[in-house]
C-alpha positions as CSV (number, residue, x, y, z in Angstrom):
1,X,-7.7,-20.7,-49.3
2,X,-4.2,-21.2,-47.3
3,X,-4.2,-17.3,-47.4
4,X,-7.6,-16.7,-45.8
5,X,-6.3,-19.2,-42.7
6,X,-3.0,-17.6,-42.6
7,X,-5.0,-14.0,-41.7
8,X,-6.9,-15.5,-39.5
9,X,-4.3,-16.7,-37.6
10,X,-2.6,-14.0,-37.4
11,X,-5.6,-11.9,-36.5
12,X,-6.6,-14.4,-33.4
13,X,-2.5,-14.3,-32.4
14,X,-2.6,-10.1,-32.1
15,X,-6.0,-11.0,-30.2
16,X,-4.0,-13.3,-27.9
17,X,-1.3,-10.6,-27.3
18,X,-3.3,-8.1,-26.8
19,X,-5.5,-10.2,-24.3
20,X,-2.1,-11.1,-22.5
21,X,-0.9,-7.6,-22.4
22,X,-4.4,-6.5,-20.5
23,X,-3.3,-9.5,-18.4
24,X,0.0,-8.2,-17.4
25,X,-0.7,-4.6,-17.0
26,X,-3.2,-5.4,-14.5
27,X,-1.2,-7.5,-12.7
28,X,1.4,-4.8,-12.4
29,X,-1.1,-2.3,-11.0
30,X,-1.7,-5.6,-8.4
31,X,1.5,-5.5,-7.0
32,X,1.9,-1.8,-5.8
33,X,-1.3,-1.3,-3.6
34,X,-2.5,0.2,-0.8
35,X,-5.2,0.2,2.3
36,X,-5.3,1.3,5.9
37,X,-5.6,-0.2,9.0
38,X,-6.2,1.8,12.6
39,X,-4.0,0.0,15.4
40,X,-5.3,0.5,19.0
41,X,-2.2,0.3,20.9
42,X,1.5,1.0,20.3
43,X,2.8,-1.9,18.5
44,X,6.0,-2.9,17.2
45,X,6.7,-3.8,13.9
46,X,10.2,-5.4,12.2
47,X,11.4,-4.1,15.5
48,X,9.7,-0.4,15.2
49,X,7.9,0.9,17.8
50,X,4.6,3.0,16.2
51,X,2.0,4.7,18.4
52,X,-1.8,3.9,18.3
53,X,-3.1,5.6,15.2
54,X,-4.2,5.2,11.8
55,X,-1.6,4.3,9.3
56,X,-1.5,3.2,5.2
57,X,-0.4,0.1,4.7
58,X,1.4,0.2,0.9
59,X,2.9,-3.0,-0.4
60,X,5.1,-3.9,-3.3
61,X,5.9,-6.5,-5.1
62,X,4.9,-10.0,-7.1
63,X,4.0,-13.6,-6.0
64,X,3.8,-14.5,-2.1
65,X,6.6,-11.8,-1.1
66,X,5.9,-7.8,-0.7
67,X,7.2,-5.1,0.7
68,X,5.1,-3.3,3.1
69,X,5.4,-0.1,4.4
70,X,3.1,1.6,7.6
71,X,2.8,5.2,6.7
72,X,1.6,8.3,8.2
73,X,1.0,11.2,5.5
74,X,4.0,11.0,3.2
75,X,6.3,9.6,6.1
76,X,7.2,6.0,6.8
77,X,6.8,5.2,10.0
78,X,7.7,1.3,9.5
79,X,8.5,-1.0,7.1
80,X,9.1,-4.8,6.3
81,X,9.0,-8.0,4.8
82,X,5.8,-10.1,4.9
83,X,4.1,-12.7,2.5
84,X,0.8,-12.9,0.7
85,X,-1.7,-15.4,2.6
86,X,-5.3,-16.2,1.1
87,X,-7.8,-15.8,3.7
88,X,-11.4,-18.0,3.3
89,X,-13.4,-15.0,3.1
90,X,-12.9,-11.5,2.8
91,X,-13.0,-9.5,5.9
92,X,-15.6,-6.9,6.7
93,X,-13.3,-4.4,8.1
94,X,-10.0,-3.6,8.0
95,X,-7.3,-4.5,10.8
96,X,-3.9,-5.4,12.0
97,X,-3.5,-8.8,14.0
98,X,-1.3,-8.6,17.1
99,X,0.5,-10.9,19.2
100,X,1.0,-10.4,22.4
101,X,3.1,-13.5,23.2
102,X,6.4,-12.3,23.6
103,X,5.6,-10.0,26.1
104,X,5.4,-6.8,23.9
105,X,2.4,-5.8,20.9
106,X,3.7,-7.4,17.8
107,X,1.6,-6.5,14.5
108,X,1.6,-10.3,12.7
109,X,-0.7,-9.8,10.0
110,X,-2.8,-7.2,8.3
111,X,-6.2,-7.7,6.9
112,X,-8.6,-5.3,4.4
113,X,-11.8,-5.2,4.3
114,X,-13.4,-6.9,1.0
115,X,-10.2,-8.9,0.2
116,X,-9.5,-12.1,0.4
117,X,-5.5,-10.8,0.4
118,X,-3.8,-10.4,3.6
119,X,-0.1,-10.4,4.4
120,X,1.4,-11.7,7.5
121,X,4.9,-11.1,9.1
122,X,6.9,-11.4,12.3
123,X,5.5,-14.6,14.4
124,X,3.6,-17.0,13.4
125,X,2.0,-17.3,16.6
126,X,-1.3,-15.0,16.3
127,X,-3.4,-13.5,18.9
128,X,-6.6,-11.8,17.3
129,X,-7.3,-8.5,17.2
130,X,-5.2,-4.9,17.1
131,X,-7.7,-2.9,16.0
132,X,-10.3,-2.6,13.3
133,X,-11.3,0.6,11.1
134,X,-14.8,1.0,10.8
135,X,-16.3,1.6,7.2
């Protein structure tokens, strides 16, 4: 009888590893993602100056810090710090937040459409609305 529990142990234990490695493996894919925003005016961002355009927004990286990168094609046009925010509800199109209080366009936050994920960066002082990218 003690042998008949012992396998069944074991056999819910590779379950539980298995399940956790599912887990994990989809988390890593989390981390390293991408979307794309379309900002209608030049904007700075970590101090770099990008032109009104449509740019992919990659980001890197686990827990409330990423990396994120603006590119164009294969080149980085801009890249920084920013942290993971959890928005209410889930946007319906994608766009870059910009705040115009220190006298020049500075991207704050990006938003995607259909996730509740956004990252923000720079000031904390927001003014709505850089430009959107229609679906």
């Amino acid at each position: 009888m003690k042998l008949n529990n012992l396998a069944a142990v074991k056999s819910v234990a590779k379950g539980l590893v298995l399940g956790l490695a599912v887990i994990a493996a989809t988390g890593a894919f989390a981390s390293n993602m991408k979307g794309s925003v379309h900002v209608q005016e030049a904007v700075e961002i970590n101090g770099q100056q990008i032109p009104a355009g449509v740019y992919e927004v990659r980001w890197e990286g686990t827990g409330a810090n990423v990396e994120l990168s603006f590119m164009q094609g294969r080149k980085e046009i801009a890249k920084t710090s920013g942290k993971v925010i959890q928005l209410d509800r889930a946007p319906e199109y994608d766009s870059a937040l910009v705040d115009h209080s220190g006298g020049k366009a500075t991207v704050s936050e990006v938003r995607f459409a259909g996730k509740k994920t956004a990252f923000t960066f720079g000031s904390s002082d927001r003014a709505s609305t850089g430009g959107n990218m229609g679906k």
